[in-house]
N, C-alpha and C positions, 0 to 999 in steps of 0.2 A: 573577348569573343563569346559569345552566344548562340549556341544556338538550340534547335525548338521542333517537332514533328508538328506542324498546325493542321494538317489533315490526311486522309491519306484514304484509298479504296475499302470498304467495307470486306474483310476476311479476304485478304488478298492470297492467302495459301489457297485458301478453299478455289479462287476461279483459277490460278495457275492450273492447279489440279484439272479442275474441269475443262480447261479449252484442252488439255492432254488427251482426258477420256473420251471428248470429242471427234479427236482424230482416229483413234485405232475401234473406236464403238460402233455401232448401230443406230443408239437413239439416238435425239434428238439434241439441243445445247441445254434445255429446263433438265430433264432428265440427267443429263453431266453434270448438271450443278448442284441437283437433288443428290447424287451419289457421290459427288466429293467432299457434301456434309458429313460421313462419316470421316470420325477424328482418327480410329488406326489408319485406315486407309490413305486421308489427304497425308498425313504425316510421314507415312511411309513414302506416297509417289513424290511429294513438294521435293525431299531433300535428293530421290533420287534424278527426277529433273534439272536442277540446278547443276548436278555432278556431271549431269550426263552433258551439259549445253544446249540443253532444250531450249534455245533463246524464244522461240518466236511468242511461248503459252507466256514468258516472264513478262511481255510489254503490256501486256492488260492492266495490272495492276500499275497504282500512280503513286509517289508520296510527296507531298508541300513539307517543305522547312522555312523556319525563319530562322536568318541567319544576322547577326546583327557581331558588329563591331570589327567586320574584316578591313583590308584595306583594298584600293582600288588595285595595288599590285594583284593581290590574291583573287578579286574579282575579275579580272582581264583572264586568269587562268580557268577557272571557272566556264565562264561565260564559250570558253571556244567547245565545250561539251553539247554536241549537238542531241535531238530529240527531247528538249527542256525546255518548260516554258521559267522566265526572266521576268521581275520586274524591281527594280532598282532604286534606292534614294536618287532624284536629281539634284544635279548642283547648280542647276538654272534655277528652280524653284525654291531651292533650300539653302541657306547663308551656311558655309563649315568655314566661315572664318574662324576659326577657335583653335589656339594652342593646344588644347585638349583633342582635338578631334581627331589625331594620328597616331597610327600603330608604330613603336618602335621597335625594331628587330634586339633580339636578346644580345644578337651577335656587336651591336652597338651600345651597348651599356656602359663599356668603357672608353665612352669617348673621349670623356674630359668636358660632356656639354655642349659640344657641336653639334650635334643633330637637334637638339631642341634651339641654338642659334639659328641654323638654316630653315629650321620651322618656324619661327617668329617672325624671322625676315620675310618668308613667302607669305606668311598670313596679315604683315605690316603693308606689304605691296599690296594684296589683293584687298584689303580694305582700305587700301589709299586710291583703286581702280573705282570701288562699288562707291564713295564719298564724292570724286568727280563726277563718275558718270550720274548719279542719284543728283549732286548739282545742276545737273546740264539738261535737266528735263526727263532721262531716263527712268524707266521702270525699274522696280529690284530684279524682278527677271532679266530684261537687258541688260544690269549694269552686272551680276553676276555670273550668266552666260558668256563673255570676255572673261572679269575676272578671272574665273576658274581656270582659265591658261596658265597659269602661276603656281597653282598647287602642284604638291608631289603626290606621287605613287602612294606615300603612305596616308594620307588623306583616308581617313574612315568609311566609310561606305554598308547601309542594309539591304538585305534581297529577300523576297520569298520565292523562292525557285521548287518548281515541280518537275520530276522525273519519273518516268516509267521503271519496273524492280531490274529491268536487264540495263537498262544504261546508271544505274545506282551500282550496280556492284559491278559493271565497267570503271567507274571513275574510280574508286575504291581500288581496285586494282593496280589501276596507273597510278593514280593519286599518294596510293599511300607508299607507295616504295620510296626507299632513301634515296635515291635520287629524284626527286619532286623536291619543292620547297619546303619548308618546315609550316610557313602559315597554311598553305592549303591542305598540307597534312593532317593538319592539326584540326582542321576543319572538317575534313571525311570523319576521324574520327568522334569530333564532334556530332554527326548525323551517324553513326555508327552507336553512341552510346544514348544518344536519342529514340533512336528504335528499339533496342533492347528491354525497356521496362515491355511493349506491346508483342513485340515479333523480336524474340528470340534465338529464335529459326534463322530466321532472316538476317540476323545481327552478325549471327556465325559465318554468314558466309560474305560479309562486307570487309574482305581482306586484303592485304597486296596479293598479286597473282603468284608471285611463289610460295602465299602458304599453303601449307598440305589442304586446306581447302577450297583450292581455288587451282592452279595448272602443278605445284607442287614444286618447278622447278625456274628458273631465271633464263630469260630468253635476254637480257642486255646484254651478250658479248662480253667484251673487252670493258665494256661500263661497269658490270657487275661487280655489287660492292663484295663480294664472295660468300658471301652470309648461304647462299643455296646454291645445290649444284647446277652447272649448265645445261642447259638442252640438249648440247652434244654429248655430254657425260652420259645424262640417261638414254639416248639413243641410244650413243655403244651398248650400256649395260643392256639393253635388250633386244641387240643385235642378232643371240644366238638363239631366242627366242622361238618356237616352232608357231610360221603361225597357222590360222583355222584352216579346215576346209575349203578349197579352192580358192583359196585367199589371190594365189598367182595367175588364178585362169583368165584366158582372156574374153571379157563380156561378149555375145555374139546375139544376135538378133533369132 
């Protein structure tokens, strides 16, 4: 697995910051942008946005990865992440007849061989499909789009996938908890240590949602692998809590 930042919004703290100052300001959007160039300043309001769930300033900003060497399992996961744009290896277009061309789970290493048997089988079938159908007048597009019904899950698969910074450290969140799969995991943090040599900032806060920087505690119930406390925990604990000023009152017109 691979993966790659291949582009991303020019000083993306700096406009989170500014569509911010935009809301609660006076001037104009040029003017918010000119004063979220200062570096204390953006530095200070980017991280306290994030903390705070200021989601809407975070979708400005965009980031493309190339993601190379995943499998179609881990891409089917992927892919149901909405507000992303996709675009994918075909396997109409593109021959993965190849032994080589499949991720195999760590969890199967001790097969005995099996798993690379039922690969060779499926990749024996589908280039026994792409030989007829390629005899019988077909195109390699047509005789491959059939094929392809043969392959498995783990069948290799590349994407360049772009995402807005609030649905990035959405997936990040769900993603990287130990309950998610280990290959897509392994993938957040893939685009996790991709961004770090540029945005730093940004890197810090591409966490599972129970770390302390991100919601702090685990909202999976009964799934919850115990590693953080529950939701009901820290409710209790700040049950006795006094809270603000009219915090009880009832809203009235």
């Amino acid at each position: 697995m691979k993966v790659s930042l291949l582009a991303h919004t020019p000083e993306p703290e700096r406009l989170v910051v500014a569509a911010a100052l935009l809301c609660y300001q006076k001037g104009g959007p040029e003017a918010a942008y000119e004063k979220a160039g200062k570096e204390k300043l953006r530095a200070r309001l980017f991280e306290e946005l994030v903390r705070q769930g200021h989601g809407s300033t975070l979708e400005h900003p965009s980031f493309t990865f190339g993601i190379e060497g995943i499998s179609r399992a881990c891409s089917h996961q992927l892919v149901r992440h909405r507000i992303c744009a996709y675009n994918q290896q075909s396997q109409r277009y593109v021959d993965v007849g190849d032994p080589q061309y499949f991720v195999k789970p760590e969890s199967l290493e001790g097969d005995g061989g099996r798993f690379e048997e039922v690969i060779a089988e499926s990749v024996g079938y589908y280039r026994d499909i792409v030989e007829q159908f390629r005899g019988e007048g077909k195109t390699a597009e047509q005789a491959q789009e059939d094929a392809r019904y043969v392959l498995p899950n783990a069948t290799m698969t590349n994407l360049i996938w772009t995402t807005n910074l609030r649905n990035l450290l959405h997936v990040c969140r769900v993603r990287m908890c130990s309950r998610a799969q280990w290959e897509i995991r392994r993938l957040l943090h893939g685009c996790r240590r991709a961004m770090e040599p540029k945005f730093p900032v940004i890197a810090k806060y591409m966490v599972v949602k129970c770390h302390p920087n991100a919601m702090g505690y685990c909202d999976e119930e009964f799934r919850s692998c115990g590693f953080r406390p529950l939701r009901e925990k820290v409710v209790a604990a700040d049950a006795d809590c006094p809270p603000g000023p009219g915090y009880w009152e009832e809203v009235t017109e």
